[in-house]
N, CA, C and O atoms as a GROMACS GRO file, in nm:
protein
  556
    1UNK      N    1   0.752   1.341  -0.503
    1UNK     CA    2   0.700   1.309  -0.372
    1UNK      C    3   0.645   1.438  -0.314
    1UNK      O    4   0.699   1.548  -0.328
    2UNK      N    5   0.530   1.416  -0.245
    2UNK     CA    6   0.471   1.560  -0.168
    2UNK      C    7   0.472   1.522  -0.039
    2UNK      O    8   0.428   1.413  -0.005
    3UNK      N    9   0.517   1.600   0.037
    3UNK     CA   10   0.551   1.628   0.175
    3UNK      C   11   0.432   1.722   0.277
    3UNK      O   12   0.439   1.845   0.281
    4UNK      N   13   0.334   1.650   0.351
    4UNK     CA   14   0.281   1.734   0.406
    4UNK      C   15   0.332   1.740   0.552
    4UNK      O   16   0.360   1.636   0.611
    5UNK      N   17   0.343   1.838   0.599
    5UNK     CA   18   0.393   1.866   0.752
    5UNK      C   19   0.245   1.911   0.825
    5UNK      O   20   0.183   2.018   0.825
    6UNK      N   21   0.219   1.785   0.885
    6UNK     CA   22   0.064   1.856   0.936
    6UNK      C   23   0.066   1.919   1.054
    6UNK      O   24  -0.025   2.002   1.062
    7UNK      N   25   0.148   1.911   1.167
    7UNK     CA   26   0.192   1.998   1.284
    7UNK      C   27   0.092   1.927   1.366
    7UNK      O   28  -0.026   1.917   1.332
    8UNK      N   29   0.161   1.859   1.518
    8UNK     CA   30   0.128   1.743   1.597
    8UNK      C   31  -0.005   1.831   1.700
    8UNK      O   32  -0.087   1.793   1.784
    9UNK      N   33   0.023   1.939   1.648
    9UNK     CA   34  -0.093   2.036   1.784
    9UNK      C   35  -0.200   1.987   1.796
    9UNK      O   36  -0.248   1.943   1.691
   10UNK      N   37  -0.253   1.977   1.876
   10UNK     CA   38  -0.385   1.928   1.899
   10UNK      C   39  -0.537   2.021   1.810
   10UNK      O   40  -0.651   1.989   1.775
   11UNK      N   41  -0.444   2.160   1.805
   11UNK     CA   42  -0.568   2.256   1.741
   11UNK      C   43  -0.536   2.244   1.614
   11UNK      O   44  -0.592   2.321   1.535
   12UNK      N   45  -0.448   2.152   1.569
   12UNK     CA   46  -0.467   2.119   1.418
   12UNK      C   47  -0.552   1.960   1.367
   12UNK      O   48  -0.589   1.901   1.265
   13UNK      N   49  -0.550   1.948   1.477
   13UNK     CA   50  -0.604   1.795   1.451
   13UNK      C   51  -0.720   1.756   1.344
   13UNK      O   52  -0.730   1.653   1.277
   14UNK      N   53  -0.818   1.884   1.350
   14UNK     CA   54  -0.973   1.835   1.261
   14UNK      C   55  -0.887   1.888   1.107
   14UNK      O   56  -0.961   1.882   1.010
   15UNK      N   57  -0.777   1.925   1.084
   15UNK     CA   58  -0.749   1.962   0.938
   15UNK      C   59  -0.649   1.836   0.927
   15UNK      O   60  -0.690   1.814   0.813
   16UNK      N   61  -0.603   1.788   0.935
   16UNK     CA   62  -0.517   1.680   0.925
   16UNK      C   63  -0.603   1.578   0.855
   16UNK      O   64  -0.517   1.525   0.784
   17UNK      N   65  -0.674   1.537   0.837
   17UNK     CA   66  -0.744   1.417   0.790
   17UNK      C   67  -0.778   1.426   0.621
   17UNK      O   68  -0.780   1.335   0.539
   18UNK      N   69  -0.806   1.580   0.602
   18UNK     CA   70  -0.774   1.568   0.411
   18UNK      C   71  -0.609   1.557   0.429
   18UNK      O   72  -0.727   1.533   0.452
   19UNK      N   73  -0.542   1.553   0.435
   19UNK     CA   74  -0.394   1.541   0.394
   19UNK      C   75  -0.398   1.431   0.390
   19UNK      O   76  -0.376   1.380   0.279
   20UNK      N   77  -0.423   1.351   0.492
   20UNK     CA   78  -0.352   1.197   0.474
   20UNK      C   79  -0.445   1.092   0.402
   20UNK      O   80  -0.422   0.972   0.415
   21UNK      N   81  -0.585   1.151   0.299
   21UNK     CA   82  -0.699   1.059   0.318
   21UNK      C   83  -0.622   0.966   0.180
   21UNK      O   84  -0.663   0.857   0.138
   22UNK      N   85  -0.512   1.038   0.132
   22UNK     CA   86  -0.486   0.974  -0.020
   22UNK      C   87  -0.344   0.932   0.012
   22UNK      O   88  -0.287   0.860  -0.070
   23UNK      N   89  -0.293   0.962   0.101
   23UNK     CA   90  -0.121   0.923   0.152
   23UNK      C   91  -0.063   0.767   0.138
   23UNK      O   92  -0.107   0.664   0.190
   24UNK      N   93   0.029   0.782   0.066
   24UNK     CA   94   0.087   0.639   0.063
   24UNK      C   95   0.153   0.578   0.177
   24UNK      O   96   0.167   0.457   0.196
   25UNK      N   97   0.196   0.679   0.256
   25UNK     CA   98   0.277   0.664   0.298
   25UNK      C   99   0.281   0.809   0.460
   25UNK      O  100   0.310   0.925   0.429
   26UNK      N  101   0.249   0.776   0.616
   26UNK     CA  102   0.296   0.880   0.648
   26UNK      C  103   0.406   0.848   0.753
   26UNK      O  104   0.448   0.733   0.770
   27UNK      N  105   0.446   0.944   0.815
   27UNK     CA  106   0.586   0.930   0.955
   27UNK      C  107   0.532   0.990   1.066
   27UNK      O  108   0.503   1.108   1.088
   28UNK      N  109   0.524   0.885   1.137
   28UNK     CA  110   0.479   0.926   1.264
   28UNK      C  111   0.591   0.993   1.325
   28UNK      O  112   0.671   0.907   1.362
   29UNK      N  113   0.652   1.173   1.366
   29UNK     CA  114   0.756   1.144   1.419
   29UNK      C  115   0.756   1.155   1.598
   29UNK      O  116   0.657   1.185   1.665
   30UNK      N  117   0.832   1.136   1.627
   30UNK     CA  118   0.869   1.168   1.791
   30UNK      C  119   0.972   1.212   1.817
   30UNK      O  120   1.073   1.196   1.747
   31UNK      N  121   0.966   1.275   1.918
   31UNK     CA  122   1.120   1.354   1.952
   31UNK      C  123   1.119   1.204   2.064
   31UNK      O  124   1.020   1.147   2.110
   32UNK      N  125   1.276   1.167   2.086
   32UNK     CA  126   1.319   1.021   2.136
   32UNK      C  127   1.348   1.142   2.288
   32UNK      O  128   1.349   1.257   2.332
   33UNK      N  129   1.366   1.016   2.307
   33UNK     CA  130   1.364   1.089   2.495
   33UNK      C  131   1.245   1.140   2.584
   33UNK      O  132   1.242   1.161   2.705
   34UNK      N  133   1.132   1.157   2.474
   34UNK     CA  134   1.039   1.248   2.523
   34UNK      C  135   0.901   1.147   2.525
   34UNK      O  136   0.835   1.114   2.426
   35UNK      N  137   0.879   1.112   2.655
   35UNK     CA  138   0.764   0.989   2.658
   35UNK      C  139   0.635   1.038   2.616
   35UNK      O  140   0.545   0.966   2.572
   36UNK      N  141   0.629   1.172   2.633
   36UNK     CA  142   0.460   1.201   2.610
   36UNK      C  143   0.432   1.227   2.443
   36UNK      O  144   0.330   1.212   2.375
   37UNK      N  145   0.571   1.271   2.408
   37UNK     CA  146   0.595   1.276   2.254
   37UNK      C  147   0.552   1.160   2.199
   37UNK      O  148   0.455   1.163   2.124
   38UNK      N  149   0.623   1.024   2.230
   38UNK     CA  150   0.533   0.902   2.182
   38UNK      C  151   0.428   0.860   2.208
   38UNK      O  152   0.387   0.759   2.151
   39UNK      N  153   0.358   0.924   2.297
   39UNK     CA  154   0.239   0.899   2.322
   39UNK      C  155   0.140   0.956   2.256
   39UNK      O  156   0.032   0.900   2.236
   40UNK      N  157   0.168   1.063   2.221
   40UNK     CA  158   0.124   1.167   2.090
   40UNK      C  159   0.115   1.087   1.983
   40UNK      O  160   0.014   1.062   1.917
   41UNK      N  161   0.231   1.045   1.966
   41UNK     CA  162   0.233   0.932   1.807
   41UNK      C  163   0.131   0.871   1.799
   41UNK      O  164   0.045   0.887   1.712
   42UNK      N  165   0.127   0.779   1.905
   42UNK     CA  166   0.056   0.670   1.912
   42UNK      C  167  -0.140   0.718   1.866
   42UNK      O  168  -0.221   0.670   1.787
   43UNK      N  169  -0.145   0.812   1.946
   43UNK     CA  170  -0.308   0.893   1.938
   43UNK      C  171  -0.322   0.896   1.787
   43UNK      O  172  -0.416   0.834   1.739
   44UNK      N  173  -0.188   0.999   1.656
   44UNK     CA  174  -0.207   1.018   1.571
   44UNK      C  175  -0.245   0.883   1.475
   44UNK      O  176  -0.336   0.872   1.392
   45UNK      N  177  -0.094   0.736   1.535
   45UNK     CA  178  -0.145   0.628   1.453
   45UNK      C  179  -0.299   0.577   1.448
   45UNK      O  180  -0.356   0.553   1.342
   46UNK      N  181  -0.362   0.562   1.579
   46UNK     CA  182  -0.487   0.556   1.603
   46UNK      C  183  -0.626   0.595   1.524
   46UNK      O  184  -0.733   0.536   1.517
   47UNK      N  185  -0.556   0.774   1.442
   47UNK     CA  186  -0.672   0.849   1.379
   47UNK      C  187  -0.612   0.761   1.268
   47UNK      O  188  -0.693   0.700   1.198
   48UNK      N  189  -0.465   0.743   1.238
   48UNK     CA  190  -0.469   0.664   1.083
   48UNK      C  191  -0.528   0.585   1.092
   48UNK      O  192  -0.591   0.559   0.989
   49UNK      N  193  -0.546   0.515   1.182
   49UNK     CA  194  -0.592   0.369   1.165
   49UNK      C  195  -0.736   0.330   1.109
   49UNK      O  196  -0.773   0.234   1.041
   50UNK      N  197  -0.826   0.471   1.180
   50UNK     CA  198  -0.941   0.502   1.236
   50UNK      C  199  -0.989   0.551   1.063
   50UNK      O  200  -1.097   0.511   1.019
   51UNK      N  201  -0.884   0.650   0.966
   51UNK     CA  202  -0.914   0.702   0.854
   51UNK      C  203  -0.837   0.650   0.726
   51UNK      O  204  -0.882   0.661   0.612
   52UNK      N  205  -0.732   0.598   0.754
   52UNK     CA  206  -0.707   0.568   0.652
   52UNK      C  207  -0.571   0.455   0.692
   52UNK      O  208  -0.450   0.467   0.709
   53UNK      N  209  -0.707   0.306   0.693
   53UNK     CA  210  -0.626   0.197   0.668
   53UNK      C  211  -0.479   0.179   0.574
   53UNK      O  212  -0.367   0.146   0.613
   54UNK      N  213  -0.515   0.205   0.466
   54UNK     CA  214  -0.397   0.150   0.343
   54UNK      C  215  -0.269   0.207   0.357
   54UNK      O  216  -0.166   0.166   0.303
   55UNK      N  217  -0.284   0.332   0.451
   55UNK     CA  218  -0.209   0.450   0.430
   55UNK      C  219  -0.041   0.311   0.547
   55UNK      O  220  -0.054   0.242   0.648
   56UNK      N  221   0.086   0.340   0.452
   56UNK     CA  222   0.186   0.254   0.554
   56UNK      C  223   0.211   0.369   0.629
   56UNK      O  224   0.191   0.488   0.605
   57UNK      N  225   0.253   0.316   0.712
   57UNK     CA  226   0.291   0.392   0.845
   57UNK      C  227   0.409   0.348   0.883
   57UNK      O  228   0.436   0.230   0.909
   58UNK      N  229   0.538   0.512   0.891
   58UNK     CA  230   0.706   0.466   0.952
   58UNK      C  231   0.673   0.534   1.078
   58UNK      O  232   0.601   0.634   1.083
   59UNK      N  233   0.738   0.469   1.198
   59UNK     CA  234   0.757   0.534   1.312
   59UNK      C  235   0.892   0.621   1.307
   59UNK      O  236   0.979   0.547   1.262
   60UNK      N  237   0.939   0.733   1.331
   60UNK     CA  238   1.075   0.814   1.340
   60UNK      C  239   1.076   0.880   1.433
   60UNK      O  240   1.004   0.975   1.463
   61UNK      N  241   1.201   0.812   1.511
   61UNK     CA  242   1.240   0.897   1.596
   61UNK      C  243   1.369   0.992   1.606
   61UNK      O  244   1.486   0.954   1.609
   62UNK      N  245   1.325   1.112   1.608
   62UNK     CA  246   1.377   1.254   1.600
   62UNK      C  247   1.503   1.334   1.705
   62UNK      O  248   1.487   1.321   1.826
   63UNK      N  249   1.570   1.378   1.677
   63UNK     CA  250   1.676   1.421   1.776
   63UNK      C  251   1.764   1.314   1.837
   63UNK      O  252   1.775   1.300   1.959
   64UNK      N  253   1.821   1.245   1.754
   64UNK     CA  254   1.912   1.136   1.786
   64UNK      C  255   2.014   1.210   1.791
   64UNK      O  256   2.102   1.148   1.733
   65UNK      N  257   2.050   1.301   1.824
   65UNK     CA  258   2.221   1.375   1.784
   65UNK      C  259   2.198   1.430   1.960
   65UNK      O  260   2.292   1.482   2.020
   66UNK      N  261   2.111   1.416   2.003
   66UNK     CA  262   2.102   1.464   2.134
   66UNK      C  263   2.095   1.355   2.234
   66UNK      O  264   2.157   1.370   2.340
   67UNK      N  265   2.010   1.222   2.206
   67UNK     CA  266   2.023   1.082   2.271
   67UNK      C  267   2.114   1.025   2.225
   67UNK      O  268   2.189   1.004   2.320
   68UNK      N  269   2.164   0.979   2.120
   68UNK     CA  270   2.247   0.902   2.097
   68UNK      C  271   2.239   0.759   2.041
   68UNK      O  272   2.121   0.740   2.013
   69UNK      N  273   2.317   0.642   2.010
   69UNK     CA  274   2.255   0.549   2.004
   69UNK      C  275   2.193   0.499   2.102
   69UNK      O  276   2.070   0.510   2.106
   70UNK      N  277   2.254   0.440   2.192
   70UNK     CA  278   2.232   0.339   2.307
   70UNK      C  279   2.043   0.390   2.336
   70UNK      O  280   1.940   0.331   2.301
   71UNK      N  281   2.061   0.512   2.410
   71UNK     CA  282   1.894   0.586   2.423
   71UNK      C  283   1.812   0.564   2.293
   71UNK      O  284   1.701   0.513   2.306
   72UNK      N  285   1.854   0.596   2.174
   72UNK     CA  286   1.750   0.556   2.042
   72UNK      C  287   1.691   0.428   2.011
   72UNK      O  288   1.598   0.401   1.936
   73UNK      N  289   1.781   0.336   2.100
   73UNK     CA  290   1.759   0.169   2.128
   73UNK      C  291   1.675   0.123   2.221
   73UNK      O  292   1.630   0.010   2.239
   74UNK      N  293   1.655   0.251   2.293
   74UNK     CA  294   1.632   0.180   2.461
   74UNK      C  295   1.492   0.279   2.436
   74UNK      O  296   1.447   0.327   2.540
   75UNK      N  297   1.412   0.316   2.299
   75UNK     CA  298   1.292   0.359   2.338
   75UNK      C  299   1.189   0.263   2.342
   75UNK      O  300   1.186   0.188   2.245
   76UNK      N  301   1.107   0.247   2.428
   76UNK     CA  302   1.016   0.154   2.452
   76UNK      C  303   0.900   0.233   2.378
   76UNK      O  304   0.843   0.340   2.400
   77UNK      N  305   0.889   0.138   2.282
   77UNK     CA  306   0.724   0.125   2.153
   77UNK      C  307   0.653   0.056   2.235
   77UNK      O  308   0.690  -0.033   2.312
   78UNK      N  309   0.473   0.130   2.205
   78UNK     CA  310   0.401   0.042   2.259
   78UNK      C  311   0.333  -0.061   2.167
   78UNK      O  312   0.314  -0.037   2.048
   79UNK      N  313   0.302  -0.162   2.219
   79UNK     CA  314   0.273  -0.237   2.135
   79UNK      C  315   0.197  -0.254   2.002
   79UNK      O  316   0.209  -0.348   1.924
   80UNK      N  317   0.122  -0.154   1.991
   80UNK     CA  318   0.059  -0.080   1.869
   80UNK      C  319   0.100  -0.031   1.771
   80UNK      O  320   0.049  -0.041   1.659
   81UNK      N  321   0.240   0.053   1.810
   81UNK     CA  322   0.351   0.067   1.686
   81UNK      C  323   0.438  -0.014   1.697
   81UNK      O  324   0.549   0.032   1.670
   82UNK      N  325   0.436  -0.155   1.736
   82UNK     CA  326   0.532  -0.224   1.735
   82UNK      C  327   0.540  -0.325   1.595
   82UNK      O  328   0.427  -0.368   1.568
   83UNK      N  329   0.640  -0.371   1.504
   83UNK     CA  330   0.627  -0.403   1.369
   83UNK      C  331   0.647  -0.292   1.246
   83UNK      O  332   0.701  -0.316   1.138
   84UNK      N  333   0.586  -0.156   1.290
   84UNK     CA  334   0.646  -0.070   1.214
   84UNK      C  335   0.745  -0.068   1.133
   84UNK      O  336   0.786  -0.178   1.097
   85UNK      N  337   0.780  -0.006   1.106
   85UNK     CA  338   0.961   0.039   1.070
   85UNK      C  339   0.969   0.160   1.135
   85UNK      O  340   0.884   0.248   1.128
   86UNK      N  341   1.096   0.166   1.213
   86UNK     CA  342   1.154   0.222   1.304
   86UNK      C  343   1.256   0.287   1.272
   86UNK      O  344   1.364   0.229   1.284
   87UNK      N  345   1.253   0.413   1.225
   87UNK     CA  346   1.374   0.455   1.190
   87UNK      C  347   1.420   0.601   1.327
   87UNK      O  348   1.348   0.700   1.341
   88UNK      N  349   1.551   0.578   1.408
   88UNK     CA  350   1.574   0.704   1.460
   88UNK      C  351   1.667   0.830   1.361
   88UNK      O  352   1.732   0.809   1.259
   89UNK      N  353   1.653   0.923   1.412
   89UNK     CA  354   1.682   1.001   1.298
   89UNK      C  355   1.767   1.191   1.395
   89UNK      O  356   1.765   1.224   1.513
   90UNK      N  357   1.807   1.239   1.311
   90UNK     CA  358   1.901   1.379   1.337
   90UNK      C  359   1.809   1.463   1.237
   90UNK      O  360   1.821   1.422   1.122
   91UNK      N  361   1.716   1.576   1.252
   91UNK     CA  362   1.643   1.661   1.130
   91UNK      C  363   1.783   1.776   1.178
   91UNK      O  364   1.800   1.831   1.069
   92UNK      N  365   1.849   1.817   1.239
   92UNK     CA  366   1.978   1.889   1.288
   92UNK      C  367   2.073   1.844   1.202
   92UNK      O  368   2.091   1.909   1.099
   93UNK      N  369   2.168   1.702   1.232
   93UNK     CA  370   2.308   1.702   1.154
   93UNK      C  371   2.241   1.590   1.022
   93UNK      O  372   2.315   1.573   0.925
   94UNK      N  373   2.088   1.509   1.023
   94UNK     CA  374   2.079   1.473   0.869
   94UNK      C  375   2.093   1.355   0.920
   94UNK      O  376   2.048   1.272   0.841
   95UNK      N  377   2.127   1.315   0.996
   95UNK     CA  378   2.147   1.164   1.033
   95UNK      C  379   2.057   1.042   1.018
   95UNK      O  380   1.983   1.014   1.112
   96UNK      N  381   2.056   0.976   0.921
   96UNK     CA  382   1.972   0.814   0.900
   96UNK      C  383   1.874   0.892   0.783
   96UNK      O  384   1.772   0.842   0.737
   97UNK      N  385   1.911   0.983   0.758
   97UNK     CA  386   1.755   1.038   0.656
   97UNK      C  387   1.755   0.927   0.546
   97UNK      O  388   1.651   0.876   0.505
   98UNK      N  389   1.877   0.895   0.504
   98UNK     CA  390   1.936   0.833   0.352
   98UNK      C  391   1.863   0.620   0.403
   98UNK      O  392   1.801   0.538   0.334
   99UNK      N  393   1.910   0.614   0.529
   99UNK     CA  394   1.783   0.460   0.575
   99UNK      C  395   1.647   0.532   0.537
   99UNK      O  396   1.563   0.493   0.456
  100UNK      N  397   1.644   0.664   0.626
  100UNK     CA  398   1.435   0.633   0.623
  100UNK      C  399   1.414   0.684   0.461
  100UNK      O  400   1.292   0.675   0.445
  101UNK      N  401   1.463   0.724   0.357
  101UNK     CA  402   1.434   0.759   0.221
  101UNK      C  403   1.405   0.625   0.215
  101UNK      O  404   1.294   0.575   0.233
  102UNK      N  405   1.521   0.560   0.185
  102UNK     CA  406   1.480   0.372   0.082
  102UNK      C  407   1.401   0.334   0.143
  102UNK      O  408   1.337   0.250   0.080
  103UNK      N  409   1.339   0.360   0.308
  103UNK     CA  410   1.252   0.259   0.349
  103UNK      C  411   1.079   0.300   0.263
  103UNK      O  412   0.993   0.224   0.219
  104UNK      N  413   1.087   0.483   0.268
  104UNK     CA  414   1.006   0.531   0.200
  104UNK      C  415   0.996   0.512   0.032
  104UNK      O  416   0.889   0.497  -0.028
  105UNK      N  417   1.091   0.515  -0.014
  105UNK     CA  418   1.067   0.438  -0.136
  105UNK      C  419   1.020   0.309  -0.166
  105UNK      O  420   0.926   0.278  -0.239
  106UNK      N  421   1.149   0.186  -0.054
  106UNK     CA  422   1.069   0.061  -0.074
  106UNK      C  423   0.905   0.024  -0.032
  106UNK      O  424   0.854  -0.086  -0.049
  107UNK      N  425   0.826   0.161   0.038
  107UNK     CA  426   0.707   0.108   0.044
  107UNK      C  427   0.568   0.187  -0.052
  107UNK      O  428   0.453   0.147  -0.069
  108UNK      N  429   0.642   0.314  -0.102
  108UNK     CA  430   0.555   0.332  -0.225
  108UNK      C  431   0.538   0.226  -0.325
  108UNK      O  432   0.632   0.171  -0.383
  109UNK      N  433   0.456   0.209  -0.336
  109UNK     CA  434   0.439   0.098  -0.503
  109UNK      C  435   0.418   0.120  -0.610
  109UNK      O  436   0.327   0.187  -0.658
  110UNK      N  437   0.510   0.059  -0.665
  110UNK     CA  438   0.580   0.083  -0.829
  110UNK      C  439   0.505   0.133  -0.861
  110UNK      O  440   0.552   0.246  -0.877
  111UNK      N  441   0.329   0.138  -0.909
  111UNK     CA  442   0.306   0.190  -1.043
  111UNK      C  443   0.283   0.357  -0.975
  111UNK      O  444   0.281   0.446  -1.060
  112UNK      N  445   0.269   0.392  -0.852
  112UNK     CA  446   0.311   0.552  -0.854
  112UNK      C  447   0.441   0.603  -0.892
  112UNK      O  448   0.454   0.722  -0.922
  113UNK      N  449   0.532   0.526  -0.893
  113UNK     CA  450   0.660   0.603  -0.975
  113UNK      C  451   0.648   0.661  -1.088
  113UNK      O  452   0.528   0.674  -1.115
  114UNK      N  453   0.717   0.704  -1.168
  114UNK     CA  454   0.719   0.758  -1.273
  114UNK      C  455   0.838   0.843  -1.311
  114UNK      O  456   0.866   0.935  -1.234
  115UNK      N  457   0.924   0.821  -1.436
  115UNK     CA  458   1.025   0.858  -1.438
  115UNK      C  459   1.011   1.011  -1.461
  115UNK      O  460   0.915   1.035  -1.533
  116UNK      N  461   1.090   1.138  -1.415
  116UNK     CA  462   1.066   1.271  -1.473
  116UNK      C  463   1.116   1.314  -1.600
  116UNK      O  464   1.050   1.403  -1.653
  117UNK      N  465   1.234   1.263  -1.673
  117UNK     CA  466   1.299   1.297  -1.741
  117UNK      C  467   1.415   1.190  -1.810
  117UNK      O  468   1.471   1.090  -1.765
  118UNK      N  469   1.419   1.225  -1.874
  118UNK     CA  470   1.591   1.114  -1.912
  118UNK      C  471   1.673   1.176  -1.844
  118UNK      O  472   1.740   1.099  -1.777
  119UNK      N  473   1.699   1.280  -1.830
  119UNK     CA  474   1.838   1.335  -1.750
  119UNK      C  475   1.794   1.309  -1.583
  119UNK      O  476   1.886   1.298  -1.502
  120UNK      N  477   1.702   1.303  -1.553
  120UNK     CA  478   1.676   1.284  -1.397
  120UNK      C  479   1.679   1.119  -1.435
  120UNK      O  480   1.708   1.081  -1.322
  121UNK      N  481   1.674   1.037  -1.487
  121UNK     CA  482   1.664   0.929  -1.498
  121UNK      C  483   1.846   0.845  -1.465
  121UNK      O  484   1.872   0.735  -1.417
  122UNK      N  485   1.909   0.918  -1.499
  122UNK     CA  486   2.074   0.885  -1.445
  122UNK      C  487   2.042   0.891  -1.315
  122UNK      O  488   2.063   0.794  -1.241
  123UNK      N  489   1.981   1.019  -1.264
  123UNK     CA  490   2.067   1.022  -1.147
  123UNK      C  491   1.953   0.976  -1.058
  123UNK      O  492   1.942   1.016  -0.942
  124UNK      N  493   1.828   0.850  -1.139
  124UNK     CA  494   1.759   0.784  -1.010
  124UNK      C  495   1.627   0.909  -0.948
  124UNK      O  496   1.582   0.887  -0.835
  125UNK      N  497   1.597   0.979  -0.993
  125UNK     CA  498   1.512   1.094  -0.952
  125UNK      C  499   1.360   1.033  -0.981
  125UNK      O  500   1.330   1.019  -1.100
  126UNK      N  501   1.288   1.005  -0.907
  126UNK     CA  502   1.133   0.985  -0.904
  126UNK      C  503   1.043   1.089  -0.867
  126UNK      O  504   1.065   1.191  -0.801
  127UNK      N  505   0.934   1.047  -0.920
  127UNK     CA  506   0.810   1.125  -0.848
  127UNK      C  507   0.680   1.054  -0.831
  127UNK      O  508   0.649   0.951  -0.892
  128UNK      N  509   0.604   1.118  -0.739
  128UNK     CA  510   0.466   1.039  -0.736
  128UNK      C  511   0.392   1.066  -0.882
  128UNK      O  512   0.368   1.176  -0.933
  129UNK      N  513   0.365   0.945  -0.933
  129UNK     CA  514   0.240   0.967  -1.037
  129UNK      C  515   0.145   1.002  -0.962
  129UNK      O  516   0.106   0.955  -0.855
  130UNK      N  517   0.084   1.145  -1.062
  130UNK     CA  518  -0.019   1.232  -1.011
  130UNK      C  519  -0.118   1.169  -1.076
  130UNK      O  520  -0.226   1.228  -1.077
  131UNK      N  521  -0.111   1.087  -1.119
  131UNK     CA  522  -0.244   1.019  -1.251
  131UNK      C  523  -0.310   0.925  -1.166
  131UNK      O  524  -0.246   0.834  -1.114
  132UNK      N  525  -0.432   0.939  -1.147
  132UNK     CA  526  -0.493   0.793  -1.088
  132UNK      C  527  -0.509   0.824  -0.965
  132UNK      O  528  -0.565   0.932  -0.950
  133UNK      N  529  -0.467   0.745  -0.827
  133UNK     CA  530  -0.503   0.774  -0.719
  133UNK      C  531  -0.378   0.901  -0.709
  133UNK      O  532  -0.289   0.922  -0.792
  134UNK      N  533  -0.401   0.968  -0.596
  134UNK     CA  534  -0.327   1.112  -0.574
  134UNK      C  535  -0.247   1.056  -0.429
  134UNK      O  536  -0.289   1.016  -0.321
  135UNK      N  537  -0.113   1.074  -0.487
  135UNK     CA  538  -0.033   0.983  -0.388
  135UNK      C  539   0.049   1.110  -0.354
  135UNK      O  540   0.083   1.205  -0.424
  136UNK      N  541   0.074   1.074  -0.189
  136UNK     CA  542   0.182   1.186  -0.097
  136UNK      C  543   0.237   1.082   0.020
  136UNK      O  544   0.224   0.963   0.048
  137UNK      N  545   0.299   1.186   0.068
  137UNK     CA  546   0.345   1.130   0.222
  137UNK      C  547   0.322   1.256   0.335
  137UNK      O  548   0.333   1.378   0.329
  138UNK      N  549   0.287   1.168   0.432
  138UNK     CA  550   0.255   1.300   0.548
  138UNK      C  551   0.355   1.248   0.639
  138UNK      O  552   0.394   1.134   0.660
  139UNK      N  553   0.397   1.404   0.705
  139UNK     CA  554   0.469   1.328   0.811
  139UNK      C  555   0.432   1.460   0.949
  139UNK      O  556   0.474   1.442   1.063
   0.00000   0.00000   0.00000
């Protein structure tokens, strides 16, 4: 799996669009609590939408070790990211990473898998097939 971190700044915005033009997969994230933060999201889902249809899209929301549940519940999506998958999340104590992985796995499709090894093969270890279309995830 390749991981691009494109950085939400606004003065990164015109480089962001080769990263995600081949993405299987990106994460919109938000810091939870922070309304203008999702509003940010929302602009970025917009350019996906705008560049790259196919690409799935997880909504994540960030710093749950600081809101909590009840607040990670009570964020109001606008209707545009609504249907998503919604995962809140801790990048601090690690929290829900192990939900938003399977959700990111269950939406890559099979034929980008590819096993690495027999010995990575016990322990479940994938990667994007680099063969064919050029598959990542942005987040």
């Amino acid at each position: 799996m390749e991981i691009w971190d494109t950085a939400g700044q606004e003065r990164y915005k015109s480089l962001v669009p080769m990263y995600y033009r081949d993405a299987n997969i990106a994460l919109l994230v938000f810091e939870l609590g922070d309304t203008a933060s999702l509003r940010c999201a929302m602009t970025w889902f917009q350019d996906l939408q705008d560049r790259a249809q196919e690409t799935q899209v997880i909504l994540v929301g960030n710093k749950y070790d600081l809101v909590g549940e009840e607040r990670s519940k009570e964020v109001d999506i606008p209707a545009e990211l609504q249907g998503l998958p919604y995962v809140p999340v801790s990048a601090k104590t690690g929290y829900n990473f192990g939900a938003l992985n399977d959700i990111i796995i269950r939406l890559v499709p099979e034929d980008q898998f590819k096993t690495l090894s027999k010995d990575n093969e016990q322990n479940n270890r994938l990667e994007i097939n680099k063969k064919g279309s050029r598959g990542s995830c942005i987040c």
